[in-house]
BAGU-612344 format. One record per residue: residue in three letters; z, x, y of N, C-alpha, C in turn. Coordinates in steps of 0.05 Angstrom, whole numbers, padded with zeros to 5 digits, always signed. Layout:
<nodes>
ALAZXYZXYZXY
...
</nodes>
This chain:
<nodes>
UNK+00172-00281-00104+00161-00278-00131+00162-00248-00139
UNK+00172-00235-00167+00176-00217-00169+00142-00202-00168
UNK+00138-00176-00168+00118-00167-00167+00120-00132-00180
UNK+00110-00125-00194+00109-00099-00207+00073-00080-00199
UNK+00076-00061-00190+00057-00047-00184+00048-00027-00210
UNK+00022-00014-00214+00014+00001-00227-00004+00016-00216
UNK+00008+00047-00214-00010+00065-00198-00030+00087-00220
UNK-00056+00081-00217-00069+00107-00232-00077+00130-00223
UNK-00069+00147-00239-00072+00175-00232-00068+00192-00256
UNK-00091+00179-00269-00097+00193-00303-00117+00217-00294
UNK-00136+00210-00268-00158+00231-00276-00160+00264-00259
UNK-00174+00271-00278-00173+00300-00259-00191+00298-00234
UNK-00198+00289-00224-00199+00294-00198-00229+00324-00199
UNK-00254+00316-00208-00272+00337-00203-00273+00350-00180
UNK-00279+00327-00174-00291+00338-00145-00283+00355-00125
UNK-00257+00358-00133-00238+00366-00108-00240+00398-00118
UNK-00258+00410-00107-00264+00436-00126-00242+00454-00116
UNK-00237+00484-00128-00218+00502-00132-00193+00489-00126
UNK-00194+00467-00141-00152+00457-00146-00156+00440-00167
UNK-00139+00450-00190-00140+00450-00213-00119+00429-00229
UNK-00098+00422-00203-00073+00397-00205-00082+00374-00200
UNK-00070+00357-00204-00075+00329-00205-00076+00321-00174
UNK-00096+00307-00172-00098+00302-00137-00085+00283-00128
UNK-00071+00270-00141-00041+00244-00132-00022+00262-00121
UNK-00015+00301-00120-00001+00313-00112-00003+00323-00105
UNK-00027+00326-00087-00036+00342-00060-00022+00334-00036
UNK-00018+00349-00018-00003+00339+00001-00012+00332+00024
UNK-00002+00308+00037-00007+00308+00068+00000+00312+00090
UNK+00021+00333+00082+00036+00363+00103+00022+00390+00095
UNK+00005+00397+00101-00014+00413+00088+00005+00439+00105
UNK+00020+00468+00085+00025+00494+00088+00002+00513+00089
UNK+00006+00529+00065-00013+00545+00070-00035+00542+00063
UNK-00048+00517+00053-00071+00510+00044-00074+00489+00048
UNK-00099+00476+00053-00101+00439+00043-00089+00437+00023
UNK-00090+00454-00001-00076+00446-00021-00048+00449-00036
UNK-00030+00464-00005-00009+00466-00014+00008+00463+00005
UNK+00031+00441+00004+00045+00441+00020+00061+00414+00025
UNK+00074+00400+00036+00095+00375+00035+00076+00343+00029
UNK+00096+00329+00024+00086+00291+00024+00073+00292+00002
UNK+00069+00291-00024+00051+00288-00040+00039+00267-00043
UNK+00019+00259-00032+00003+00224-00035+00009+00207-00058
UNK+00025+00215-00075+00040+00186-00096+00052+00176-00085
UNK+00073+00199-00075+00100+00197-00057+00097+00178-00037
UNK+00077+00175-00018+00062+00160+00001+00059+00132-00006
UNK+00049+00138-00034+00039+00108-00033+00069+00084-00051
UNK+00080+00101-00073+00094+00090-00081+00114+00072-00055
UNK+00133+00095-00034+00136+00085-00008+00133+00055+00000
UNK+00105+00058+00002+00086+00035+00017+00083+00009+00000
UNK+00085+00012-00023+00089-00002-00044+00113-00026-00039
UNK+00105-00057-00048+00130-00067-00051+00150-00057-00079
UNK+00172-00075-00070+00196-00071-00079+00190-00080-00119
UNK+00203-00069-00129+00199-00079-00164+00188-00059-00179
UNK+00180-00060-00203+00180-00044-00216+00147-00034-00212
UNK+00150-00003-00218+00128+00006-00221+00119+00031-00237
UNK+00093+00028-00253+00092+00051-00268+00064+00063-00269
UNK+00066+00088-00271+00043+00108-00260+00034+00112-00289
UNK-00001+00114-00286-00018+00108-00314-00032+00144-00311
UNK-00023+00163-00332-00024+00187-00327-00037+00202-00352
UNK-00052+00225-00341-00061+00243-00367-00065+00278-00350
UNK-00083+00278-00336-00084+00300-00323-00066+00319-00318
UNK-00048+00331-00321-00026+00340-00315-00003+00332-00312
UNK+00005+00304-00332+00016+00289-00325+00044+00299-00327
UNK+00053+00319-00336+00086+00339-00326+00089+00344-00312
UNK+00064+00346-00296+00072+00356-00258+00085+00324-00240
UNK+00060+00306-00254+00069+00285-00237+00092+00268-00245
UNK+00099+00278-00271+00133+00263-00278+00152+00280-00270
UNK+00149+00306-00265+00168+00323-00257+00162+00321-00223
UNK+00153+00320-00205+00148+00316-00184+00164+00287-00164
UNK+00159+00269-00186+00171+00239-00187+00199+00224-00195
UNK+00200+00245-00202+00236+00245-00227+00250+00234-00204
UNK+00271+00213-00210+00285+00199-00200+00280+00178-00176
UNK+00255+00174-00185+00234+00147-00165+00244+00128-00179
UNK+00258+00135-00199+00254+00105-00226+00224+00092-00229
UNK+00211+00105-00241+00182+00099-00243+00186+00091-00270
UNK+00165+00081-00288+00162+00085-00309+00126+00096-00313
UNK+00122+00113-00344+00097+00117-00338+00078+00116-00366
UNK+00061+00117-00366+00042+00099-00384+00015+00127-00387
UNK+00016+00135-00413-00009+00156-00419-00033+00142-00435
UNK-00048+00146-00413-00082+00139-00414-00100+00156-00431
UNK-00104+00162-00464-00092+00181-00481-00130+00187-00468
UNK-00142+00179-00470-00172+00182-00457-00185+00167-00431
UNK-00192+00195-00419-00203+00181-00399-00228+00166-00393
UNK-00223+00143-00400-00252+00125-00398-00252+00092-00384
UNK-00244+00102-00357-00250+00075-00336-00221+00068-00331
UNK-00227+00056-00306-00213+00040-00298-00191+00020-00314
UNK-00215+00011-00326-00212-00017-00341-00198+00000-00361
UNK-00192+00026-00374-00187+00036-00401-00154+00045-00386
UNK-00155+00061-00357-00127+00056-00353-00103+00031-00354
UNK-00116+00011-00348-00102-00016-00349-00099-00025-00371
UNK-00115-00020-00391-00107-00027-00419-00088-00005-00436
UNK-00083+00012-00424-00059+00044-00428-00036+00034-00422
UNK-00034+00005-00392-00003+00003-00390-00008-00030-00391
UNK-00018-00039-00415-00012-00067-00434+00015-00077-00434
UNK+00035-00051-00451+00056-00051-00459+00077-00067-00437
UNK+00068-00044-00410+00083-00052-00389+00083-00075-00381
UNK+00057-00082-00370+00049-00106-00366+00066-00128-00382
UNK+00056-00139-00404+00062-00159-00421+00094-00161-00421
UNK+00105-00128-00420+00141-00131-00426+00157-00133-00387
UNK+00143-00131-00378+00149-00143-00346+00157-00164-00334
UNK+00184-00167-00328+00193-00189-00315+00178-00201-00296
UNK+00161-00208-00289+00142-00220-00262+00126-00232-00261
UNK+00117-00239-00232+00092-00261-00234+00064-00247-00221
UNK+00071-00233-00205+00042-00211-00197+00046-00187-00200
UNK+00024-00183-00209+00019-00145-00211-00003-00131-00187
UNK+00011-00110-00178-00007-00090-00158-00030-00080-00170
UNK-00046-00074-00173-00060-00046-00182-00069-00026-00161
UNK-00060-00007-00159-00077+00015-00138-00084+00038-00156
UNK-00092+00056-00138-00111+00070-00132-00087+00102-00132
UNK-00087+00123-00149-00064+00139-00141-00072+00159-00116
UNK-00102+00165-00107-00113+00184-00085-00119+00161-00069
UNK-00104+00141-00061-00117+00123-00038-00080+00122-00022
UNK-00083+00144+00001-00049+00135+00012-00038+00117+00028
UNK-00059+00107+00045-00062+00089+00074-00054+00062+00072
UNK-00051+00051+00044-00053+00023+00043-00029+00011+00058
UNK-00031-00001+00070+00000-00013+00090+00016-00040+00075
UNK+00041-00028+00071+00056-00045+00060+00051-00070+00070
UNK+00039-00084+00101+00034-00109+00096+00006-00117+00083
UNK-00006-00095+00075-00032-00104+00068-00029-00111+00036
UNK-00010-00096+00033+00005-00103-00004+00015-00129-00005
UNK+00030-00143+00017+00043-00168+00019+00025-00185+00025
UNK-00001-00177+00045-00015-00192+00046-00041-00203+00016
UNK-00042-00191+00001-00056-00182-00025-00041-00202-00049
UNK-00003-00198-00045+00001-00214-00065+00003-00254-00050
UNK+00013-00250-00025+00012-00275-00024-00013-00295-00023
UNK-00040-00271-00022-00065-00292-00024-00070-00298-00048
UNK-00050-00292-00073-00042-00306-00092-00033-00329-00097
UNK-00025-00335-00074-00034-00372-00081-00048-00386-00079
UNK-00078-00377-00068-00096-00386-00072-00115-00380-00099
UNK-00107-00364-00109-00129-00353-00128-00117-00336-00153
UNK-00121-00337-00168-00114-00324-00190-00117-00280-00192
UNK-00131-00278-00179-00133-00247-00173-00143-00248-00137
UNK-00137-00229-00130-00140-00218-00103-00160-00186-00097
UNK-00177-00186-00090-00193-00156-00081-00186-00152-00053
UNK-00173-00121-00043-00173-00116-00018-00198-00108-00023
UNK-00216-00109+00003-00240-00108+00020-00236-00088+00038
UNK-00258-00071+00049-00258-00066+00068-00291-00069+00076
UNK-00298-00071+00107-00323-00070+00118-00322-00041+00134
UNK-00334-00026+00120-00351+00004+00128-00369-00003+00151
UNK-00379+00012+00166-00404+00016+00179-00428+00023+00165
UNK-00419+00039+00145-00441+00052+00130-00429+00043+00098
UNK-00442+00026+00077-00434+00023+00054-00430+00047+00035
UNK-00457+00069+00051-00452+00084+00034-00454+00081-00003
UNK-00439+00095-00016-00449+00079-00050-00423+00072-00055
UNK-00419+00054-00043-00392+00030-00045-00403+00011-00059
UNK-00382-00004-00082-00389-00017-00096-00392-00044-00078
UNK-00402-00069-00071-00395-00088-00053-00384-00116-00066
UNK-00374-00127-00050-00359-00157-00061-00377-00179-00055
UNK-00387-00192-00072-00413-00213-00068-00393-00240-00066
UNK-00396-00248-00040-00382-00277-00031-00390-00295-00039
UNK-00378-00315-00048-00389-00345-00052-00370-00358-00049
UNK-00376-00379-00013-00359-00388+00004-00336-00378+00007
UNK-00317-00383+00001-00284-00361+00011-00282-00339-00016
UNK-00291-00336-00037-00282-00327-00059-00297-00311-00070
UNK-00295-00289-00095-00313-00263-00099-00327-00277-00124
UNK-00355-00279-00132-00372-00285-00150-00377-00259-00161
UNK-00372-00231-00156-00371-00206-00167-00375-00182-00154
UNK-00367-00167-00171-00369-00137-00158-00390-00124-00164
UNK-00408-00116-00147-00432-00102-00152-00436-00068-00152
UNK-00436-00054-00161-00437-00016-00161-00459-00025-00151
UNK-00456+00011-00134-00481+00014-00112-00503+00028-00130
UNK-00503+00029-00156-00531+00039-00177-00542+00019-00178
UNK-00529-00015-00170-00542-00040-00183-00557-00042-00152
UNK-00530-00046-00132-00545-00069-00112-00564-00051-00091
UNK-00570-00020-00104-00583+00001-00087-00612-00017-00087
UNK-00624-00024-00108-00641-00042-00111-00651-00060-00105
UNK-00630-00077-00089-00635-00101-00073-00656-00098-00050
UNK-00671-00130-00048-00686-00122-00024-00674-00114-00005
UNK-00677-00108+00025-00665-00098+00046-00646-00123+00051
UNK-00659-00143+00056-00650-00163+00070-00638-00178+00057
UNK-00626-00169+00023-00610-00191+00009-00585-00165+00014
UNK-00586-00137+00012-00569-00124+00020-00560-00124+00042
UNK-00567-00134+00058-00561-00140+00090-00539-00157+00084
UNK-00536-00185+00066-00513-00197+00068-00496-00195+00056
UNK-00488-00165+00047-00461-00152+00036-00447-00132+00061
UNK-00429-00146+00066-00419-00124+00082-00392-00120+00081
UNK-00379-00131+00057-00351-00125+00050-00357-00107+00023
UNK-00336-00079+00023-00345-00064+00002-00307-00071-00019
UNK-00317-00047-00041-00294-00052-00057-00279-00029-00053
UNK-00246-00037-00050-00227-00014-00045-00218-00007-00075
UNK-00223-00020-00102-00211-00001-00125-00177-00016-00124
UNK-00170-00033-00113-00144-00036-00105-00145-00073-00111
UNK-00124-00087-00125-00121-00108-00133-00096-00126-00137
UNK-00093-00154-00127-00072-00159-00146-00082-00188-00160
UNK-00061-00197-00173-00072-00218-00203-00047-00219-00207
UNK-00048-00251-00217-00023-00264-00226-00021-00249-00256
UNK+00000-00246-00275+00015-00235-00298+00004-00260-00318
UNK+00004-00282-00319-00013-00302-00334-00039-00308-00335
UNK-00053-00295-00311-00084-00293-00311-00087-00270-00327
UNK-00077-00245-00319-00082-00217-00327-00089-00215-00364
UNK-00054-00225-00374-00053-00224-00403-00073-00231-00423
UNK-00090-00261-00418-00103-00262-00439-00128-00237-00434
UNK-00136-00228-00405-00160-00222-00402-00160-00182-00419
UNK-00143-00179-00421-00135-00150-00430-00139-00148-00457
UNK-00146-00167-00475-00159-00162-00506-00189-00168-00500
UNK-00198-00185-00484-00225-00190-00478-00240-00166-00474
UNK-00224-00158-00452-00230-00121-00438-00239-00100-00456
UNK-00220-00106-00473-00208-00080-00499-00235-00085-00517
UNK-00239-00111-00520-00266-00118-00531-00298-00112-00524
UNK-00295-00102-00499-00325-00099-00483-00326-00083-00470
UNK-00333-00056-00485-00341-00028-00476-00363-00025-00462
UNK-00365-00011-00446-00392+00002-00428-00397+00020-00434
UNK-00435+00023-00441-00438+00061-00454-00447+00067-00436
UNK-00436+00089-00425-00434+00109-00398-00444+00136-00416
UNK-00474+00144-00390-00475+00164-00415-00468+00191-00383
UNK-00449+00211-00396-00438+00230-00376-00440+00249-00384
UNK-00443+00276-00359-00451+00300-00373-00432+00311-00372
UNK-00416+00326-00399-00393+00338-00398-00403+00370-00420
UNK-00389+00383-00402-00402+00408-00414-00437+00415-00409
UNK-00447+00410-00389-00477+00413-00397-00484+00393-00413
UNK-00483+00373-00427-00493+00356-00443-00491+00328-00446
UNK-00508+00315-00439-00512+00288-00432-00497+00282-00459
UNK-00478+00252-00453-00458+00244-00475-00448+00221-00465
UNK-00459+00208-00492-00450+00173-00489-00419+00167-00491
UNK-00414+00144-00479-00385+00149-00486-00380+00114-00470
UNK-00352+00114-00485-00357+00090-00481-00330+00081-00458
UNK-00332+00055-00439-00318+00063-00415-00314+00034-00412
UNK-00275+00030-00405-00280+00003-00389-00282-00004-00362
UNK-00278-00023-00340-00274-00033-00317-00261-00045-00312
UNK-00239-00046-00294-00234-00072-00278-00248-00091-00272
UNK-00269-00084-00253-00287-00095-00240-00304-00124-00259
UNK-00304-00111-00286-00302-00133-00301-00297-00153-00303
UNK-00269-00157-00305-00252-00170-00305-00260-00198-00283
UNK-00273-00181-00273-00276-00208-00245-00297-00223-00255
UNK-00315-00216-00274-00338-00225-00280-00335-00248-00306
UNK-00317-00238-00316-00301-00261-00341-00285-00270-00331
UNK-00263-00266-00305-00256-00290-00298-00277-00323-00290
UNK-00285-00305-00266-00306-00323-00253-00320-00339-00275
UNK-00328-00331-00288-00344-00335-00325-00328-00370-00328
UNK-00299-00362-00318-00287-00383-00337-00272-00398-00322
UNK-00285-00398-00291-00273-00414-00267-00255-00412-00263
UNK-00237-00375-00262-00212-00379-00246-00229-00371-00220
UNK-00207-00374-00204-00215-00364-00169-00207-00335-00164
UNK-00230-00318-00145-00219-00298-00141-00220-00291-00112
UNK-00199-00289-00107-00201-00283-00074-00208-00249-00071
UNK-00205-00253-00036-00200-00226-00029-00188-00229+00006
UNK-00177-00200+00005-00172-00198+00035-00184-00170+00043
UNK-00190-00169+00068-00209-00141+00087-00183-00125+00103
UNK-00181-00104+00094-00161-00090+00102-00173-00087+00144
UNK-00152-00079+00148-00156-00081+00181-00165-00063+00191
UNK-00153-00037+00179-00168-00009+00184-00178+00012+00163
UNK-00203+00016+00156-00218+00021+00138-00209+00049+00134
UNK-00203+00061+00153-00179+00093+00135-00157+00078+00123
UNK-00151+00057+00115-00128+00050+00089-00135+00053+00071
UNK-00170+00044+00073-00184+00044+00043-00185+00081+00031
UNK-00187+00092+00045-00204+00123+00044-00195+00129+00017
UNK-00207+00145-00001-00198+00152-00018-00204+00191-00019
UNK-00180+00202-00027-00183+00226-00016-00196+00232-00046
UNK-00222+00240-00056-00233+00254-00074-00248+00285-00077
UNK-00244+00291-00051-00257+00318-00044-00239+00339-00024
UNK-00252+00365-00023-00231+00380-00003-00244+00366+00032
UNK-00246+00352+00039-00265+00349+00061-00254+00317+00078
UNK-00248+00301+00045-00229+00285+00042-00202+00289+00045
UNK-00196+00304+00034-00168+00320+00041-00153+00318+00060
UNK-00171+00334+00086-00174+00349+00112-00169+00329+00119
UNK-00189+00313+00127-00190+00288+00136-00163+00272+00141
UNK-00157+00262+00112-00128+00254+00102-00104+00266+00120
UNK-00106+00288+00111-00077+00308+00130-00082+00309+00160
UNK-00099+00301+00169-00098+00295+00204-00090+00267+00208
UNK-00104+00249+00188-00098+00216+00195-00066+00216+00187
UNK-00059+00222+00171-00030+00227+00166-00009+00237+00192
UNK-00029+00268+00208-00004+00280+00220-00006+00257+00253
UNK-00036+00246+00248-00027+00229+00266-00018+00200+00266
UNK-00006+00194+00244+00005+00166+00247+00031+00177+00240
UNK+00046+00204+00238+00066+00206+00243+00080+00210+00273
UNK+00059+00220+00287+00060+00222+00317+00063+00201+00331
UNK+00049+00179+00320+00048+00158+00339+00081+00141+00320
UNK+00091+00145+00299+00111+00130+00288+00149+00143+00312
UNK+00145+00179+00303+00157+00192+00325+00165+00185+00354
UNK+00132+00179+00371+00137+00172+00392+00146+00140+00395
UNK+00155+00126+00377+00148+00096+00391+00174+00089+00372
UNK+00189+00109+00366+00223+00094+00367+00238+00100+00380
</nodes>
């Protein structure tokens, strides 16, 4: 079944303080800095990615990352404001809808680890279900959003501002969190992308010193109007929870560029 991926990497990247580039092109051959030097984590993930078309949903510097990418055959999709998840995916509509295929990827552009069978494993639990959530189980949830089970399938995604609230012991029975990473059949997806476009979230964020409403979509949504309307949503639990990691900080980084230099070590020694 054909399958087309979509990688985001619209946002600037705060957190990752004194580096001022888009963090999809930090590297995980770190030279003279964490922040400068070979493998750029698109590069990584595109790689790891199946085969078919794919196109990167961009704003942040987005001439570094088409000039960085040039001759990937990518295609790429500007996210003219940055407001959610859900607001990148409605940026590459176009793509979507004009796409030869039957499943679509969505990742994550600062998440590099995902293992190409975990991508194959993601689209083929597409035959059971209309969308797919990779999972992972943390030790520590940490403020991971979690995947609320009902029997084999996801009844929704909960942010850790909601389910911080839960009694202890109803939080106790979450212990799969959300990796930000998806796939969904191309005929489920389409109708649900005007619905989306329709149902803003006011996020109020401080930009500049000044608290400011603004309005924001989700993916995560999406699961909630499916389910709404009795499609099925699966998921699968990735096997090793550094697949999930998402590099958002310099600390994250670090981290990243060792798990990297060592799963090149162990790839080296074992051909």
């Amino acid at each position: 079944m054909k399958t087309v991926s979509i990688i985001m990497a619209a946002g600037r990247g705060s957190r990752m303080k004194d580096y001022s580039g888009n963090k999809t092109l930090l590297p995980l051959i770190a030279e003279s800095s964490p922040f400068y030097g070979r493998r750029p984590i698109i590069k990584h993930i595109i790689k790891n990615l199946p085969t078919g078309a794919k196109t990167v949903v961009v704003n942040h510097q987005k001439k570094d990352i088409i000039k960085i990418t040039s001759g990937m055959g990518l295609y790429f999709c500007e996210q003219p404001i940055l407001n959610g998840t859900g607001g990148a995916l409605l940026a590459a509509e176009n793509f979507i809808r004009q796409s030869d295929c039957e499943n679509i990827i969505i990742t994550m552009g600062d998440v590099p680890f995902v293992k190409p069978d975990t991508y194959r494993r993601l689209v083929d639990s597409l035959s059971d279900a209309q969308m797919v959530v990779l999972g992972f189980s943390p030790d520590d949830k940490k403020k991971y959003g979690i995947l609320e089970i009902n029997g084999t399938g996801v009844s929704k995604i909960t942010e850790w501002k909601y389910w911080k609230d839960y009694a202890p012991e109803k939080q106790a029975k979450f212990s799969v969190c959300n990796s930000g990473i998806y796939a969904i059949k191309k005929t489920a997806l389409v109708p649900y992308l005007t619905i989306l476009s329709q149902r803003p979230q006011i996020v109020v964020k401080e930009i500049n010193g000044v608290s400011t409403r603004i309005e924001e979509f989700f993916i995560t949504d999406l699961v909630e109007y499916m389910v709404a309307d009795g499609l099925s949503i699966g998921y699968v639990i990735a096997k090793d929870e550094a697949e999930t990691m998402g590099v958002d900080d310099p600390d994250a980084l670090i981290t990243a560029q060792k798990i990297y230099r060592k799963q090149e070590h162990f790839s080296r020694n074992s051909r």
